[in-house]
N, C-alpha and C positions, 0 to 999 in steps of 0.2 A: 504494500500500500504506500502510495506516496503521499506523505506527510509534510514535507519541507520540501520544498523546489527553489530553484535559482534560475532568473533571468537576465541573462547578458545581454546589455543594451537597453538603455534607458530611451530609449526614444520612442516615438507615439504607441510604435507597435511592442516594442515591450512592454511599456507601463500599461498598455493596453492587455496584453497578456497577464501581467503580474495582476490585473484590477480580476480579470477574470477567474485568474486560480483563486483568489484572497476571498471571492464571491464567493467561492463554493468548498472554503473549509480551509485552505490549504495555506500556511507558512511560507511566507515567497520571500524571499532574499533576491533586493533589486539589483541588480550590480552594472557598475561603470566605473571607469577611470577617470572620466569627467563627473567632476564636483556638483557643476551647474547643470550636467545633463540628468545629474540623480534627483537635484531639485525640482527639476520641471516633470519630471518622471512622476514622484510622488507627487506634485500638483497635480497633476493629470489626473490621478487616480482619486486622489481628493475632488476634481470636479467633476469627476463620471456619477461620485458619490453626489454630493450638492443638486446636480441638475435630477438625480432621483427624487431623492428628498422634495425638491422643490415641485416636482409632477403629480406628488404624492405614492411614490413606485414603492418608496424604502424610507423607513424612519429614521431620523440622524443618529439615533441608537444603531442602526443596521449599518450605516455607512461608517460611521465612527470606528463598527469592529474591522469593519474590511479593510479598512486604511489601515488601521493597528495591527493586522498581519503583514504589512511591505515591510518590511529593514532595508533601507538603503544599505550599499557596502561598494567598496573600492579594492580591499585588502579580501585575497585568496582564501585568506583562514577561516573567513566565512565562509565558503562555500564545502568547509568539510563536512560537516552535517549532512547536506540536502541527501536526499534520496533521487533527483533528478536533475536534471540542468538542461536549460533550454537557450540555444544562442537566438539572439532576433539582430545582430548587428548587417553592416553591409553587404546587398548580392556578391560579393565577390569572393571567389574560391580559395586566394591565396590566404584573405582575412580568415574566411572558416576555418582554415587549416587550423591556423595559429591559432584560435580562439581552441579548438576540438584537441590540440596538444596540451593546452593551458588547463580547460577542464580534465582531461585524462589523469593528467598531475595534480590536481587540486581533490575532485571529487573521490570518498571511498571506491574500493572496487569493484562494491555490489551494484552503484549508482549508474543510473540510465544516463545516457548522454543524445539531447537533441537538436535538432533545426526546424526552426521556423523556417527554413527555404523554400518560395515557389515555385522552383523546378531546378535548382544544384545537386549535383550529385550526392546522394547519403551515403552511395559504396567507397566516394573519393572521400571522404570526411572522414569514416568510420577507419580508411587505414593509416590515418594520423596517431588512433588510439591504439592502445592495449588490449580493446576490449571491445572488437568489431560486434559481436553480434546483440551488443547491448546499444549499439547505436540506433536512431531512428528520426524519421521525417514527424513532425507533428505541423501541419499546416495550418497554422489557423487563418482565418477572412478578416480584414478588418472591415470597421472597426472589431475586436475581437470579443469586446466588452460585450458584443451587441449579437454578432454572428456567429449560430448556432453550427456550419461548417468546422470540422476541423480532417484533413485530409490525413490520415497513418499511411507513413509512405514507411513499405520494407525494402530496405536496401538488399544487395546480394546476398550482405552476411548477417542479416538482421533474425536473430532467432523471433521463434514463436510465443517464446515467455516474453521478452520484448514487446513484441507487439500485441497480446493478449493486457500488458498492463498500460501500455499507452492508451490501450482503448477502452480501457478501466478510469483510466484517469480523464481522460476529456467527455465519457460520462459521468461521472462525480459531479465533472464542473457544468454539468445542464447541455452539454455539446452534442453532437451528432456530427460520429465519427465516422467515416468510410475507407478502408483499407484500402490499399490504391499501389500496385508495384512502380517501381521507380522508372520512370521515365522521362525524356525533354517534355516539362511541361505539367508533369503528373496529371491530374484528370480534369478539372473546371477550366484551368487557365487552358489545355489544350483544348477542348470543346469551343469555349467561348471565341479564342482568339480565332482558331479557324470560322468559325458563322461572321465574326465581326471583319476579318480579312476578305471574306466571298461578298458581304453586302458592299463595303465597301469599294472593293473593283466591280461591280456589278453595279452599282450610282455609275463609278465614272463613264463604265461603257457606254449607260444609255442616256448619260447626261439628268439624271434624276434629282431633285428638289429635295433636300435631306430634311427638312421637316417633315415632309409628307413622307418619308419614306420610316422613319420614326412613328410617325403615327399610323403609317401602314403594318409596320410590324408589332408593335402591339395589340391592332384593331387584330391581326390575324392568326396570332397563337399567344402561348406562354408565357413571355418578357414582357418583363414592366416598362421597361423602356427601351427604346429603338437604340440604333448600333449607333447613330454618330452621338445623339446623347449623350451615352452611355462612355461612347470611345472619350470625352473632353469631362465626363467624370473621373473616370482612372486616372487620365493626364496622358495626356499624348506622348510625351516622352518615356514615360513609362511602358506606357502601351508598342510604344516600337522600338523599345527595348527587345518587349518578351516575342511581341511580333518577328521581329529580325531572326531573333535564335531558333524558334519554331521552324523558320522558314529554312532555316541553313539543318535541322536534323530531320525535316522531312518534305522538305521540298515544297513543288511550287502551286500545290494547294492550300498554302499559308501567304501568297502572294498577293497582296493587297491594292495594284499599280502603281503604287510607291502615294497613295493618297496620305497617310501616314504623315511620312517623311517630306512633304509638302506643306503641311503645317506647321511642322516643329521648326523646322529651314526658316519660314517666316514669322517664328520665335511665338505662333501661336499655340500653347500648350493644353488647353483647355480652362477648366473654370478656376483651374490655378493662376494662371494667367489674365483671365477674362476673355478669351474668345481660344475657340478653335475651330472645329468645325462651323461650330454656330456661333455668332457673333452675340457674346453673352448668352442667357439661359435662352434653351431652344423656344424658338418661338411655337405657338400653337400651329397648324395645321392639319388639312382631311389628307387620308390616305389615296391615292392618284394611282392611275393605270402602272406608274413606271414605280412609283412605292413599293406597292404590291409585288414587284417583280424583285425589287432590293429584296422586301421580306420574304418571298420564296428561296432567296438565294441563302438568305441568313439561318432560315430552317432546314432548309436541304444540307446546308454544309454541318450546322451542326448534327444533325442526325446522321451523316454518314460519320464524322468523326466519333462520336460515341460509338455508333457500331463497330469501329475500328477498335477500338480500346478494349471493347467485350473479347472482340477476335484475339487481339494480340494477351487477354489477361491480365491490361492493368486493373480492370477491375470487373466484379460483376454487374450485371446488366440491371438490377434492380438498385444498385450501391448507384451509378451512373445516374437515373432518375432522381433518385436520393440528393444527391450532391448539386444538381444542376438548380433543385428546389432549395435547398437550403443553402446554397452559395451563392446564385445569381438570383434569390427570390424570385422565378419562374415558377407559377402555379402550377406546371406539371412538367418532368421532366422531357426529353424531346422524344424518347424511345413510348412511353406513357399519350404523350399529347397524337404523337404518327397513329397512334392507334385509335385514337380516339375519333368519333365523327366529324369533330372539327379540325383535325388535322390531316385526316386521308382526302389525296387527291381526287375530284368529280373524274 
């Protein structure tokens, strides 16, 4: 049972992490090396608490305790205790390394060692350690406070006992866990980005109105919101990040026309920035002949890529629905909705 965890990285998506274990019972030891990034860390988590409180969600008694479980910490020696440790610092692989050598040495050698990664390798991390098969992907959605997704990625060497208590543990914490093999992408982000990649080269081809094509795909299945929406929520930089690497481990049905890569160039990022696709928040619009066709392209793409994941075993076919609802809030997943009377073709 894990009792005491450790979160590496104090930034949104940790202290997001750390508010979410501390919800659901658990001892979370914050950690960074930055002084002021531990501060803002625990305020964070202090005002996830507050805007509760203040909705009427949680009594200041309830927020009070969950705050009272973060320990800030800088110094290793805290992290001897934990039963877990979970890094949330930067995508980048060289950092993981070093962070996964740093916990290996730090943490007992019973202790779980994880990643928040959304799609880095868990097999390369895990042979940093001493202790491969105790490593594992823990995915959680941000905000994570809020986002009942959490994806258990098994790396090559990821034992059963492993991953039987990660999926222990992010049920504890109110989560909805989906075991998912490791893969470029692992399961939401690869679904999504390919549907959001095909609508978007499927606007450019036919010259389409991205309002309407937003409102086309919502009026016509699952998604709450349409793909360019949605793309200048994430933040376009971001989004062609994971876009690009998609597209280089499996090709050129991740190819987007470089629509993407056209906004970022003219340093529009989305609602981080104030415009991206759509010049501030999208405006309203009806769904249009050429919409409809984006959102054909957007549902078609992701229901073949889900299919593909079934196939290739990163996950099962019902986990796939699962994830797609509880990750991208989609009222039914794409495999769920194809079947359904409003998603089979006349």
């Amino acid at each position: 049972m894990i009792r005491r965890m450790a979160v590496l990285g104090a930034g949104v998506m940790g202290s997001e992490i750390a508010q979410a274990a501390a919800a659901g019972g658990v001892d979370v030891v914050l950690f960074d090396a930055d002084p002021a990034a531990l501060e803002r860390g625990v305020a964070h988590v202090a005002k996830i608490g507050e805007r509760r409180v203040a909705r009427g969600r949680m009594t200041p008694e309830e927020a009070q305790a969950i705050l009272a479980r973060v320990s800030p910490a800088s110094d290793d020696a805290a992290l001897a205790d934990c039963d877990l440790a979970i890094e949330a610092v930067p995508e980048v692989m060289d950092i993981k390394r070093q962070v996964f050598r740093r916990l290996d040495a730090a943490l007992p050698p019973q202790a779980l060692l994880a990643s928040n990664t959304s799609g880095l390798s868990i097999t390369e991390m895990a042979k940093e350690t001493g202790r491969p098969d105790r490593v594992v992907g823990l995915h959680f959605f941000n905000p994570a406070s809020v986002m009942k997704l959490v994806e258990v990625i098994r790396g090559e060497t990821t034992s059963e006992a492993t991953m039987s208590a990660a999926e222990t543990l992010a049920s504890s914490l109110g989560k909805v866990p989906v075991r998912v093999r490791e893969c470029p992408g692992f399961l939401v982000n690869r679904v999504l980005v390919r549907a959001l990649a095909a609508a978007y080269a499927r606007a450019a081809a036919i010259g389409a109105d991205r309002a309407a094509a937003d409102a086309a795909t919502v009026a016509a299945g699952p998604a709450p919101m349409g793909p360019f929406a949605l793309g200048d929520l994430i933040g376009l930089d971001t989004l062609g990040h994971i876009q690009r690497d998609l597209r280089e481990a499996y090709g050129d049905r991740f190819d987007d026309a470089g629509e993407i890569a056209a906004q970022v160039d003219a340093g529009r990022l989305g609602a981080k920035s104030g415009a991206g696709f759509h010049d501030g928040a999208a405006p309203e619009a009806q769904p249009d002949d050429a919409g409809r066709q984006v959102a054909e392209a957007y549902y078609a793409a992701a229901l073949d890529e889900a299919r593909r994941c079934i196939d290739e075993d990163v996950a099962a076919s019902g986990d796939v629905d699962l994830a797609m609802r509880h990750g991208c809030g989609w009222s039914a997943g794409p495999l769920e909705w194809s079947q359904s009377d409003e998603g089979r073709t006349p």
